[in-house]
PDB file as gemmi writes it, atoms N, CA and C in Angstrom:
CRYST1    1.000    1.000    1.000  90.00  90.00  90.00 P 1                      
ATOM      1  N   UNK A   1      15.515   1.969  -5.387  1.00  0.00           N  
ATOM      2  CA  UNK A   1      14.877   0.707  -5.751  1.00  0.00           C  
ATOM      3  C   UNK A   1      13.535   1.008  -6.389  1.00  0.00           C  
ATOM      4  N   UNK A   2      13.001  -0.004  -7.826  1.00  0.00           N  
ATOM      5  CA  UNK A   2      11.980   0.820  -8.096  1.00  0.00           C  
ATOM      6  C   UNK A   2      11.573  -0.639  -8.854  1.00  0.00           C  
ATOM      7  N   UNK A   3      10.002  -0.976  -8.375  1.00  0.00           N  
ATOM      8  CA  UNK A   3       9.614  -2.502  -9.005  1.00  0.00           C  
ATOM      9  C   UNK A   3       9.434  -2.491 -10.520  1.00  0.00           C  
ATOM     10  N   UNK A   4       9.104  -1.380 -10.944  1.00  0.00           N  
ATOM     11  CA  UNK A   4       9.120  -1.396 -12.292  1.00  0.00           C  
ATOM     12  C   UNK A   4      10.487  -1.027 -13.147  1.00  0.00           C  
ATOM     13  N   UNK A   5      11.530  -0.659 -12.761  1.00  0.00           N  
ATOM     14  CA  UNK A   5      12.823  -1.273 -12.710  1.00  0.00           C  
ATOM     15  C   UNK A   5      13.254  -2.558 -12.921  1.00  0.00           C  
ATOM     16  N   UNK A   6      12.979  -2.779 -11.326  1.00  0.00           N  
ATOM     17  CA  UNK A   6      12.889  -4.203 -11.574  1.00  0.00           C  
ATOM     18  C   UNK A   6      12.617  -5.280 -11.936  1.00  0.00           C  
ATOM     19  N   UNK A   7      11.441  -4.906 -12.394  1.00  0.00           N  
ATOM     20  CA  UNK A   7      10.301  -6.021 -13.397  1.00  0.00           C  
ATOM     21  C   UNK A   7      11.204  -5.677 -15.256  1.00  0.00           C  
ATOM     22  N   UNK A   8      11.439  -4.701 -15.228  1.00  0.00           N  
ATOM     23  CA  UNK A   8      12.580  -4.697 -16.789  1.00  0.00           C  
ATOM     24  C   UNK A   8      13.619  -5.146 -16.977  1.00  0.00           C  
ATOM     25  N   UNK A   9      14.631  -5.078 -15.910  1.00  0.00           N  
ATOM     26  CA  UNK A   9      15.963  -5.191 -15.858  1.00  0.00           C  
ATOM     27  C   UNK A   9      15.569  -7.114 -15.680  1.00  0.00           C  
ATOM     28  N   UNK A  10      14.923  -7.516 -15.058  1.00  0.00           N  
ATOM     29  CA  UNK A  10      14.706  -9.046 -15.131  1.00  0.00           C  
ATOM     30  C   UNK A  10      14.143  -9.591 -16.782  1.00  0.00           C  
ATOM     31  N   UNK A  11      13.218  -8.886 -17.230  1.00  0.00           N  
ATOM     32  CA  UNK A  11      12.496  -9.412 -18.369  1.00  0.00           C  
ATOM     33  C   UNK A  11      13.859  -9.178 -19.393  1.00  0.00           C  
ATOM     34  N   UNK A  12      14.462  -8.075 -19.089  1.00  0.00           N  
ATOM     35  CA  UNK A  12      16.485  -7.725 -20.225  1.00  0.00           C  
ATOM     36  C   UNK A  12      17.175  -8.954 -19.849  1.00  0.00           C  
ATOM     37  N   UNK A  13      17.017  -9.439 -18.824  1.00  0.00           N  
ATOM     38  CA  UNK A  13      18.202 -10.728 -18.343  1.00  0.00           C  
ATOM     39  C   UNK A  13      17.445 -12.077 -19.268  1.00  0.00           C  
ATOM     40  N   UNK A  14      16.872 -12.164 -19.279  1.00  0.00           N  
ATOM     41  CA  UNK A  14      15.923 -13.117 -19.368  1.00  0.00           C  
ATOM     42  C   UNK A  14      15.919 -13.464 -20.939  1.00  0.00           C  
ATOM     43  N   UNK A  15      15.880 -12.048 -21.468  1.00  0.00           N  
ATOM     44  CA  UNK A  15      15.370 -12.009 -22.881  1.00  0.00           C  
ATOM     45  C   UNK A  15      17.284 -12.033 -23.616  1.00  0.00           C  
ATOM     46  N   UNK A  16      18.285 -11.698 -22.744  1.00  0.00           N  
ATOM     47  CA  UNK A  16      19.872 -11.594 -23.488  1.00  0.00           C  
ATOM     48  C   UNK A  16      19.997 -13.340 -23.074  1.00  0.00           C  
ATOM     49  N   UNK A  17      19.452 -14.289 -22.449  1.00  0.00           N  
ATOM     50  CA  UNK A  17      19.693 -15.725 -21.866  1.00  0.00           C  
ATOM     51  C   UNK A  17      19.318 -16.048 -22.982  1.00  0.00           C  
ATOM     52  N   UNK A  18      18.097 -15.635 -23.537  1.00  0.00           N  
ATOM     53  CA  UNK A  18      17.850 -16.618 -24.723  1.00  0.00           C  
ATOM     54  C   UNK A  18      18.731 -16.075 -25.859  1.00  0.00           C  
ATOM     55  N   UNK A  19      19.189 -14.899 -26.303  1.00  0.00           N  
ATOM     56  CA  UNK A  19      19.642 -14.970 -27.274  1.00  0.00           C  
ATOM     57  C   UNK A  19      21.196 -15.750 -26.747  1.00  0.00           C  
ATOM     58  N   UNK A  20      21.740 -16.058 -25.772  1.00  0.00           N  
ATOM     59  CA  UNK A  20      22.649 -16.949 -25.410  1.00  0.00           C  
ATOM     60  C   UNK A  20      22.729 -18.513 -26.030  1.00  0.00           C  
ATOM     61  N   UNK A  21      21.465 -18.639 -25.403  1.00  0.00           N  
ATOM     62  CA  UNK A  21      20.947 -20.141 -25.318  1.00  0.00           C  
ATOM     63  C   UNK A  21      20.899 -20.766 -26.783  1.00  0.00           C  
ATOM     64  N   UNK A  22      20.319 -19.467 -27.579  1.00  0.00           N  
ATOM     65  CA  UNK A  22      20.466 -19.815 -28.623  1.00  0.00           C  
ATOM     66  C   UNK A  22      21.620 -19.790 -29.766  1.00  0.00           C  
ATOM     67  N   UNK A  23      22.040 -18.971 -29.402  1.00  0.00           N  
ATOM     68  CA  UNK A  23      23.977 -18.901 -30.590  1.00  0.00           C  
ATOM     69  C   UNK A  23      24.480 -19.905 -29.878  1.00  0.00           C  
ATOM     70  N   UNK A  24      24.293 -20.668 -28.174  1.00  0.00           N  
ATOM     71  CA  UNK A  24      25.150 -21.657 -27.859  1.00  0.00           C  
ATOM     72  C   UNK A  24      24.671 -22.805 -28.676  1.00  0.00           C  
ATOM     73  N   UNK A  25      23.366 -23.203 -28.675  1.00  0.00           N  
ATOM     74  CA  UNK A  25      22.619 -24.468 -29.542  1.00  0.00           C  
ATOM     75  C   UNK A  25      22.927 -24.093 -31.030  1.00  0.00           C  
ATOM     76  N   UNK A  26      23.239 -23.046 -31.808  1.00  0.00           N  
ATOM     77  CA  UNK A  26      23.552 -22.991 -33.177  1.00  0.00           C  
ATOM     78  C   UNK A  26      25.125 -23.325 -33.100  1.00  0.00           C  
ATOM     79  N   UNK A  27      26.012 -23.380 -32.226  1.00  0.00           N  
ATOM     80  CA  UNK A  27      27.631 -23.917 -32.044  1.00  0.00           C  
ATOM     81  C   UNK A  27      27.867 -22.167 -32.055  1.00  0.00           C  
ATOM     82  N   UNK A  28      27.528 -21.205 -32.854  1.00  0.00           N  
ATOM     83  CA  UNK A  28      28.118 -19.731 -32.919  1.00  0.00           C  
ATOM     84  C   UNK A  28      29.015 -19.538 -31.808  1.00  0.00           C  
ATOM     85  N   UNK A  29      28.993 -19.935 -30.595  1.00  0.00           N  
ATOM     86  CA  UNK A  29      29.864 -19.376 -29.262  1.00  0.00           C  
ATOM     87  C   UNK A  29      31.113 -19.677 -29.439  1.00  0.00           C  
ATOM     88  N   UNK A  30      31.895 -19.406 -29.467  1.00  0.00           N  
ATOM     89  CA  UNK A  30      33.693 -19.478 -29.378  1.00  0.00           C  
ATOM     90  C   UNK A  30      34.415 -18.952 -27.955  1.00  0.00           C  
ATOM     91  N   UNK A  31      35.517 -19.387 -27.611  1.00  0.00           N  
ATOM     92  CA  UNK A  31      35.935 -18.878 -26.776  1.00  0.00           C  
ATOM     93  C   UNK A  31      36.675 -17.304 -26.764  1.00  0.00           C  
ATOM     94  N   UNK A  32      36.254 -16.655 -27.882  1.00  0.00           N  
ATOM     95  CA  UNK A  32      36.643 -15.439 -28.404  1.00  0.00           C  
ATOM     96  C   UNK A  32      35.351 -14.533 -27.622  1.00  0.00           C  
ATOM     97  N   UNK A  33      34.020 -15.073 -27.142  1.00  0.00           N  
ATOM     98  CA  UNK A  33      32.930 -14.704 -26.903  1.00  0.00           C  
ATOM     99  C   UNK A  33      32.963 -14.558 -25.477  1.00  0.00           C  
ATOM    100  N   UNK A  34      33.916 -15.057 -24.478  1.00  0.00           N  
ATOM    101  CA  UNK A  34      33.898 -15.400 -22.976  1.00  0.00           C  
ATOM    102  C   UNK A  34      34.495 -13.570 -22.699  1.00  0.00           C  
ATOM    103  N   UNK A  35      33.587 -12.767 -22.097  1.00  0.00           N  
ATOM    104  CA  UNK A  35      34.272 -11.506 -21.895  1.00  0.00           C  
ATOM    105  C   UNK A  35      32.828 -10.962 -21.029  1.00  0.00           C  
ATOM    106  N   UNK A  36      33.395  -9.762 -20.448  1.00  0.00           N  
ATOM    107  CA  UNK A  36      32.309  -9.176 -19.452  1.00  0.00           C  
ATOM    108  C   UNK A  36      31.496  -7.793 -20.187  1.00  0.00           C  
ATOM    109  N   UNK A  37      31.553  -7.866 -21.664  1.00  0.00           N  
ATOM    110  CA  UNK A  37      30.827  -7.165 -22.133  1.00  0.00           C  
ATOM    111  C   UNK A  37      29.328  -7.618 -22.559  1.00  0.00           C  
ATOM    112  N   UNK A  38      27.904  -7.017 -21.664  1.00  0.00           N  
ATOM    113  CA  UNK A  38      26.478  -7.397 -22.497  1.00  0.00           C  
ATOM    114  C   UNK A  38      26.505  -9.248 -21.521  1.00  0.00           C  
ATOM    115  N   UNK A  39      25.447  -9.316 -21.889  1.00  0.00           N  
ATOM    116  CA  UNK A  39      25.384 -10.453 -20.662  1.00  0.00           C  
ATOM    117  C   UNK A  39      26.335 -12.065 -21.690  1.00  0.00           C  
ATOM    118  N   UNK A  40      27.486 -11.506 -22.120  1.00  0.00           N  
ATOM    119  CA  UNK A  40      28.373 -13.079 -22.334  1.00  0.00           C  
ATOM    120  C   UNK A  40      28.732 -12.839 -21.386  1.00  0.00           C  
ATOM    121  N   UNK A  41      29.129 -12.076 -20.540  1.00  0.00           N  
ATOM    122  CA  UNK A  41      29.521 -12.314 -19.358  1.00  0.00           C  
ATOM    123  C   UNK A  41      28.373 -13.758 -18.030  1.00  0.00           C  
ATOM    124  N   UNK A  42      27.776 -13.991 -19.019  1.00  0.00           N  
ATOM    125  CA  UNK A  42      27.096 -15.285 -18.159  1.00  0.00           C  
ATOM    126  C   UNK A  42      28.118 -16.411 -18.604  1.00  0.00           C  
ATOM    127  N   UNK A  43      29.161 -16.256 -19.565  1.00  0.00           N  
ATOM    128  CA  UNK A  43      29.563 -17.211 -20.146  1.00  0.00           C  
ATOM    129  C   UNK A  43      30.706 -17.663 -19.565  1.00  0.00           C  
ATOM    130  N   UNK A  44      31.289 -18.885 -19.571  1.00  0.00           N  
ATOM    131  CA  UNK A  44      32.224 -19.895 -18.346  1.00  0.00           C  
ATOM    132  C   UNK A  44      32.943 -20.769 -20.101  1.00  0.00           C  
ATOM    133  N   UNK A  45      34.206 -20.549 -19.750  1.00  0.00           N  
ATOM    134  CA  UNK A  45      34.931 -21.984 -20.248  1.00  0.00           C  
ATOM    135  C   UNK A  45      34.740 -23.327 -19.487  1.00  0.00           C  
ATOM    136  N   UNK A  46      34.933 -24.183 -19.747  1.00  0.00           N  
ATOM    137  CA  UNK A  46      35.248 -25.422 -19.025  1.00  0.00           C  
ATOM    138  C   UNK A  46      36.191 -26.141 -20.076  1.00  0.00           C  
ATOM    139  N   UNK A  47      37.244 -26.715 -19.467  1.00  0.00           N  
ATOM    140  CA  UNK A  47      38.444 -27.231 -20.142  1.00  0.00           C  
ATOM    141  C   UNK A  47      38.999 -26.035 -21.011  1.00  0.00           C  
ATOM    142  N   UNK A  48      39.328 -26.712 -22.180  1.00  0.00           N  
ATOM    143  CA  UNK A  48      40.334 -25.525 -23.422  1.00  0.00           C  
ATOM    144  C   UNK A  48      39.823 -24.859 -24.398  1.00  0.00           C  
ATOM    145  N   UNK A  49      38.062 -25.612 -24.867  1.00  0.00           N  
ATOM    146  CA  UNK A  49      37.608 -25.020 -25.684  1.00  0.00           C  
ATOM    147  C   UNK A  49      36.086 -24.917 -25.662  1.00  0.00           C  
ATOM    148  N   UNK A  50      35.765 -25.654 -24.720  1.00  0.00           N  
ATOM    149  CA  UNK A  50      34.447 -25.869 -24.001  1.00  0.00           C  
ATOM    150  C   UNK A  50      33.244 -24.906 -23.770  1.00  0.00           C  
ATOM    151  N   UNK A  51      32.686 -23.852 -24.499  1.00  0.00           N  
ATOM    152  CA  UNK A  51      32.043 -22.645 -23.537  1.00  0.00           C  
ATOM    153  C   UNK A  51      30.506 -22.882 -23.289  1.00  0.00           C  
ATOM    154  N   UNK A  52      30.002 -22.506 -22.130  1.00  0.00           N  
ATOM    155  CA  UNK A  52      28.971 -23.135 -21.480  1.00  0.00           C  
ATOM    156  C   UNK A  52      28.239 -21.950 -21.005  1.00  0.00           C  
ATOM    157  N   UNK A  53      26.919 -21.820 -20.607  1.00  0.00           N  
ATOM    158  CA  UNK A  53      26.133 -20.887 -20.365  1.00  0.00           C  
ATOM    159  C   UNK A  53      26.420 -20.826 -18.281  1.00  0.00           C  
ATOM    160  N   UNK A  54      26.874 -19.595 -17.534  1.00  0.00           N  
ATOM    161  CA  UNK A  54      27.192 -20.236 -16.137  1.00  0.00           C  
ATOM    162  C   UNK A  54      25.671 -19.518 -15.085  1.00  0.00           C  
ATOM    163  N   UNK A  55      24.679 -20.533 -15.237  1.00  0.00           N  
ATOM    164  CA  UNK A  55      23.430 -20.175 -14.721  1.00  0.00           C  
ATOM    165  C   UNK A  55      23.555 -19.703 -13.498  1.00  0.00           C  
ATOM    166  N   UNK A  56      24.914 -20.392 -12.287  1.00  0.00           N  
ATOM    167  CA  UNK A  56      24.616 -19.191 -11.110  1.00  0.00           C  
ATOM    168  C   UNK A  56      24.957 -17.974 -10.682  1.00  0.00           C  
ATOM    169  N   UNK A  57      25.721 -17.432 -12.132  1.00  0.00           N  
ATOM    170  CA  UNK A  57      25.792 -15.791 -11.879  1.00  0.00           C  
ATOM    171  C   UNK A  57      24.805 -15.527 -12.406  1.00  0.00           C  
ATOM    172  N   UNK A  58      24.036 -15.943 -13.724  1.00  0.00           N  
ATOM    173  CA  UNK A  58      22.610 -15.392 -14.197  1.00  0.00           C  
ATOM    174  C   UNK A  58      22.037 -15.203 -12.937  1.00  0.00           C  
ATOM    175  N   UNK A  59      21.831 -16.285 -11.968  1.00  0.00           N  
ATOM    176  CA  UNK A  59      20.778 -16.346 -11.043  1.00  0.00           C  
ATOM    177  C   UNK A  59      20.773 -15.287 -10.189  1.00  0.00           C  
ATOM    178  N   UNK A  60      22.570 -15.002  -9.738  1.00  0.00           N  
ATOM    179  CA  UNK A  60      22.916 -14.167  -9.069  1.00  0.00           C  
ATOM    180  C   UNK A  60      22.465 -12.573  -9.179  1.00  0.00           C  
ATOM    181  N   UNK A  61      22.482 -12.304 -10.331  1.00  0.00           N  
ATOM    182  CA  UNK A  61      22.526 -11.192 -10.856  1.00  0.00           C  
ATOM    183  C   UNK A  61      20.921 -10.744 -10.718  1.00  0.00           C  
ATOM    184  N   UNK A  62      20.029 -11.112 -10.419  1.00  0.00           N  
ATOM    185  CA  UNK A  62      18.999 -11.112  -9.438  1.00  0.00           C  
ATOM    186  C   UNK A  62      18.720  -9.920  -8.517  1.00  0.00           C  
ATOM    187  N   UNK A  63      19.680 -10.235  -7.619  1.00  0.00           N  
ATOM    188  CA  UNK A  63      19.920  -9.639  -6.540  1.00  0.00           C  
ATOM    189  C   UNK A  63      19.767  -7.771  -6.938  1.00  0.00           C  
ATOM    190  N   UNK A  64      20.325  -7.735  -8.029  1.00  0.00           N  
ATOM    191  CA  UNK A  64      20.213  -6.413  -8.422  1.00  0.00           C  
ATOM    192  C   UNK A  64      19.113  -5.331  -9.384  1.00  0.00           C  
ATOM    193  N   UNK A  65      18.261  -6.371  -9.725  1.00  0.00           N  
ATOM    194  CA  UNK A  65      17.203  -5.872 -10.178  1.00  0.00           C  
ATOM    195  C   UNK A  65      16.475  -4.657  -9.241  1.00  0.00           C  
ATOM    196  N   UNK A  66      16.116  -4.077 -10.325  1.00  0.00           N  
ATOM    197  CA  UNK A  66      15.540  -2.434  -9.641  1.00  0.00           C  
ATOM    198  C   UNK A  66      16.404  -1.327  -9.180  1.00  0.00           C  
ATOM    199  N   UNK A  67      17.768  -1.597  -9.052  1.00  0.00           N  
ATOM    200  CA  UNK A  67      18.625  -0.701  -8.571  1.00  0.00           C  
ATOM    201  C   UNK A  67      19.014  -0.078  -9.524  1.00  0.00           C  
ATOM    202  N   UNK A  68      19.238   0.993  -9.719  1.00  0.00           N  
ATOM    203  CA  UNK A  68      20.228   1.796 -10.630  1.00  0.00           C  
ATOM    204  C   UNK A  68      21.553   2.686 -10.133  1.00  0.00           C  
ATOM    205  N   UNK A  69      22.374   2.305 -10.713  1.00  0.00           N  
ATOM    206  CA  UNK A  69      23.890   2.642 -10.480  1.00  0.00           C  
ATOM    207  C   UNK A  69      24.541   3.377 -10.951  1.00  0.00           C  
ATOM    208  N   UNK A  70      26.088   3.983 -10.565  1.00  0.00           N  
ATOM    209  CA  UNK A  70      26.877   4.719 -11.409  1.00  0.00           C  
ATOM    210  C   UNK A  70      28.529   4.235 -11.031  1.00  0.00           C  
ATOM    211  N   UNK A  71      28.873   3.571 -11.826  1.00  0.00           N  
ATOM    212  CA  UNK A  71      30.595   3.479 -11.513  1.00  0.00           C  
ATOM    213  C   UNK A  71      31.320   4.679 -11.862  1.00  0.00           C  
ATOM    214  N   UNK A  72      32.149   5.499 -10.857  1.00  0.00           N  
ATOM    215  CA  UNK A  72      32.958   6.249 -10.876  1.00  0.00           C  
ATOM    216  C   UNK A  72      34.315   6.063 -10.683  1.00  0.00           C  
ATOM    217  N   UNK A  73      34.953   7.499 -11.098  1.00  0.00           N  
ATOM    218  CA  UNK A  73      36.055   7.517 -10.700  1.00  0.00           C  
ATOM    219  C   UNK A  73      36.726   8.160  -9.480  1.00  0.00           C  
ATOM    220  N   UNK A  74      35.795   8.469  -9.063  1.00  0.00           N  
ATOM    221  CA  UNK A  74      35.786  10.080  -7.802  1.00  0.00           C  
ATOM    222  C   UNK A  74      36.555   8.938  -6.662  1.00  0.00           C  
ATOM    223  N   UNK A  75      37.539   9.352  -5.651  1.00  0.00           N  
ATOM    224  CA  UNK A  75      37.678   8.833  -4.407  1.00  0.00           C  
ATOM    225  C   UNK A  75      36.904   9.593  -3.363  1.00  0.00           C  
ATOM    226  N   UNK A  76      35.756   9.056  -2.885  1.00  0.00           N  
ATOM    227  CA  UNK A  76      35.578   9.396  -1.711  1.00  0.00           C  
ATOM    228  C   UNK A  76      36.206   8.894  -0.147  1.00  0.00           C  
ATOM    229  N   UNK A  77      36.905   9.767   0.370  1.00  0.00           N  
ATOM    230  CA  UNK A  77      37.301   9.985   1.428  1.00  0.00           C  
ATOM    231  C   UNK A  77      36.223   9.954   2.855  1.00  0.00           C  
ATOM    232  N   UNK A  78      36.276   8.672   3.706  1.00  0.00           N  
ATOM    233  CA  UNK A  78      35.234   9.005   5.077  1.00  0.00           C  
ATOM    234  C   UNK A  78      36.035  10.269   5.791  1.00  0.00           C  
ATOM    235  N   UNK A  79      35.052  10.759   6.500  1.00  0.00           N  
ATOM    236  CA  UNK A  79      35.112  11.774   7.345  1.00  0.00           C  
ATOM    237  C   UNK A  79      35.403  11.840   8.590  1.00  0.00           C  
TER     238      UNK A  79                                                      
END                                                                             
């Protein structure tokens, strides 16, 4: 855990919301855009063609500021 980590990884969330906020207010968003790559993954359908910004995983995603991670493939086995 490291606050200056964390103070970046919030000001990155913050700063990919607006470029959200904004291709959603120019219409640019399509439902071609709803995917978990780069923060569209904040992004939610509603109905069939509907796409909407979904503020409580933004909010969520919180929780993880300052941490740094690694997804693997390794199985670790308990002992």
């Amino acid at each position: 855990m490291s606050d200056k980590r964390a103070a970046k990884d919030e000001a990155m969330r913050k700063k990919g919301l607006q470029r959200l906020e904004k291709r959603f207010q120019s219409g640019k968003l399509t439902k071609a855009n709803v995917n978990n790559h780069g923060y569209n993954k904040y992004l939610k359908m509603d109905g069939d063609v509907s796409v909407s910004i979904d503020m409580d995983k933004f909010n969520a995603d919180a929780a993880w500021d300052g941490i740094k991670g690694y997804v693997t493939n390794t199985k670790v086995r308990p002992v």
